[in-house]
N, C-alpha and C positions, 0 to 999 in steps of 0.2 A: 878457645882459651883466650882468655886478657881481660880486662877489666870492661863493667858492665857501666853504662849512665845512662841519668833519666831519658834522654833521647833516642839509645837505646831500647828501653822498651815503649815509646813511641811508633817507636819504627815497626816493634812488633805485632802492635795496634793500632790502626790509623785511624780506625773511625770514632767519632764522640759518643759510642753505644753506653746504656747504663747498663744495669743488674737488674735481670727481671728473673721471677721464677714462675713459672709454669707447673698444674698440677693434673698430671697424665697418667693413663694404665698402662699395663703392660703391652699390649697389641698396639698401642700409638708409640709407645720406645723402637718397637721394631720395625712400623710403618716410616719412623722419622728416620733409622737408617736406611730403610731401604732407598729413597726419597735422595739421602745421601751419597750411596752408591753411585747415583745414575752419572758419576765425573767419568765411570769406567764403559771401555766398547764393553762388549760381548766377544770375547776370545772364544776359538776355537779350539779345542783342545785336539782335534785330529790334524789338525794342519802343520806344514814344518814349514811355509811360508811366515816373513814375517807380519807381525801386528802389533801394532801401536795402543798402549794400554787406557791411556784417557782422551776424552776426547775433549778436541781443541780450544773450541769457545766455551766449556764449562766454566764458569764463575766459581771461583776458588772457596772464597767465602761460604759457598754454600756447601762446602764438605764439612759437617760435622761429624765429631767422634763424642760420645760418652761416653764421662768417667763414670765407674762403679760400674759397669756388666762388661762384660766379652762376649767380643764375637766374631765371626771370621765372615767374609765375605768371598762367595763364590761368582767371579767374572764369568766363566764360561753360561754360565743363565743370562736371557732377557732382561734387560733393566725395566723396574716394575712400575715408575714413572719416568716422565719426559720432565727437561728441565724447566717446566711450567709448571709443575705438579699434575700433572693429567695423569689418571692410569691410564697404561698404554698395553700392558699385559699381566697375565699371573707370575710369573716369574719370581722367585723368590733369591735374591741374592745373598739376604742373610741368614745366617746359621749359626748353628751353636751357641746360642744369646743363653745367658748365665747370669744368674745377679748371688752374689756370694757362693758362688759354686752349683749354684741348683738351677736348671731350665727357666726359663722367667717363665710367671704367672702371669698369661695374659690378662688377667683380670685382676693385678694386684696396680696400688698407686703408686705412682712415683711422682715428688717432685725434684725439677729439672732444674736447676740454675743457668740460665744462657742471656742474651741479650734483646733489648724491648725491638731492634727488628725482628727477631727470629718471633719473641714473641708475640707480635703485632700480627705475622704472617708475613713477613718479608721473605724470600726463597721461595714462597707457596708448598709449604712442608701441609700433611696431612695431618687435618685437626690442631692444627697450629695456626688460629687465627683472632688470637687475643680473646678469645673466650675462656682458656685456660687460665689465662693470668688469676695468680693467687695474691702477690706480691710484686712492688716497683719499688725499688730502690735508687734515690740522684745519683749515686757514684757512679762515675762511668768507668768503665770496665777496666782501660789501660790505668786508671787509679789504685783499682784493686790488685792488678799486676805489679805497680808501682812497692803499693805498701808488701805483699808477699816478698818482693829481692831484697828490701828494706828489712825485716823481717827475717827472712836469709842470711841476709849481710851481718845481721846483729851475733844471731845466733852460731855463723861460721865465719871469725875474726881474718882467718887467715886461706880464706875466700874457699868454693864449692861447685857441687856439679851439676847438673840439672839434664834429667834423664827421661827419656820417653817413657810412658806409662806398658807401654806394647798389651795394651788388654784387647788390639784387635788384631786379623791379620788375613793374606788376601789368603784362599785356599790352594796349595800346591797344585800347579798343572803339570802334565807330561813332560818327562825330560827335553823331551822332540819339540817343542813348543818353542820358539822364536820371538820373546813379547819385549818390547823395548819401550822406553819413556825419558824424556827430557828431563834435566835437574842442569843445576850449576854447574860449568867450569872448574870452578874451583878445586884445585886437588885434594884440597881438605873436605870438600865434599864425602869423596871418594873412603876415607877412614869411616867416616860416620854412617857407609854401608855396609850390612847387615851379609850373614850369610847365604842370603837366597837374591844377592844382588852385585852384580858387578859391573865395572863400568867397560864398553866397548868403543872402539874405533873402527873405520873402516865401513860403519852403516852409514848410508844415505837415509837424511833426514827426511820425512813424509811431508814436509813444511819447508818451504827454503827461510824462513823468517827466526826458522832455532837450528839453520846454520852453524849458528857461535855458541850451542848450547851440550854440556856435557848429555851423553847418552848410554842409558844404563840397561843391562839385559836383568828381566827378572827370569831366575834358574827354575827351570823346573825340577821334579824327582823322578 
């Protein structure tokens, strides 16, 4: 809640990336999430021990999510690359991938809108290595964020809300399951968790470095 400025969505985006779009089939949308994935261990789903749901040195940036399909992601699989883009195993983490309601076509095109690192190959995503590139466009990205609140702003005078898209989601584990992860302090954090998420005290952090860091159980069924 409170008022938005250009600084603001600076802060949102920090790097000077432009608009690039890339033009990929169906089996490269699903490769690129899985590729995505790999921020997550491999949970066990028999265990009532705890486990820690990301791991530590993942490069944030290189979690993508795409707009326009869903899909869930299941933790308790193998992650299917390493964060070099190596395959490391068959493992399939993603499921359920849907583009307007129907199974994707692995064989149908899509293009991507994203940024000239990703498009370049930056993250070492699979088949994402600026051969795709259809289109480059000068704006850089937090421009185009810029003009969208601008844009917003115009068309809701008396200010608005801006909502997570939820077209992915991790795949429910066992009740019995114990999986924890680091977020803000902040108590207002805490509102803007979902019902398969709550925040706990009393765990010992796997890290003494997020010590000072809010810690949240994701609930199993």
């Amino acid at each position: 809640m409170g008022d938005i400025s250009g600084r603001n969505v600076a802060d949102l985006y920090v790097f000077p990336n432009t608009v690039q779009v890339v033009k990929v089939d169906g089996a490269a949308v699903k490769e690129w999430l899985e590729k995505s994935a790999v921020q997550y261990r491999q949970i066990d789903p028999n265990s009532e021990q705890a486990q820690w749901l990301v791991v530590d040195d993942f490069r944030p940036y290189n979690l993508d999510a795409i707009k326009g399909v869903r899909y869930a992601v299941d933790v308790t699989q193998p992650a299917r690359y390493n964060q070099d883009g190596k395959k490391v195993s068959d493992g399939e983490r993603i499921s359920q991938l849907t583009y307007k309601g129907q199974p994707i076509d692995p064989q149908q095109n899509f293009y991507v809108v994203t940024n000239n690192y990703r498009a370049s190959g930056g993250g070492s995503f699979p088949g994402i290595n600026g051969k795709a590139l259809v289109h480059e466009d000068p704006m850089e990205t937090r421009e185009v964020l810029s003009a969208y609140v601008k844009e917003l702003t115009r068309a809701n005078p008396a200010g608005f809300e801006v909502k997570a898209d939820n077209n992915w989601h991790l795949k429910p584990l066992p009740a019995k399951t114990k999986v924890y992860f680091y977020s803000s302090p902040n108590p207002e954090v805490e509102k803007l968790a979902g019902p398969t998420l709550k925040r706990v005290e009393g765990v010992v952090p796997n890290d003494p470095k997020f010590a000072n860091h809010g810690i949240y159980q994701l609930l199993g069924q």
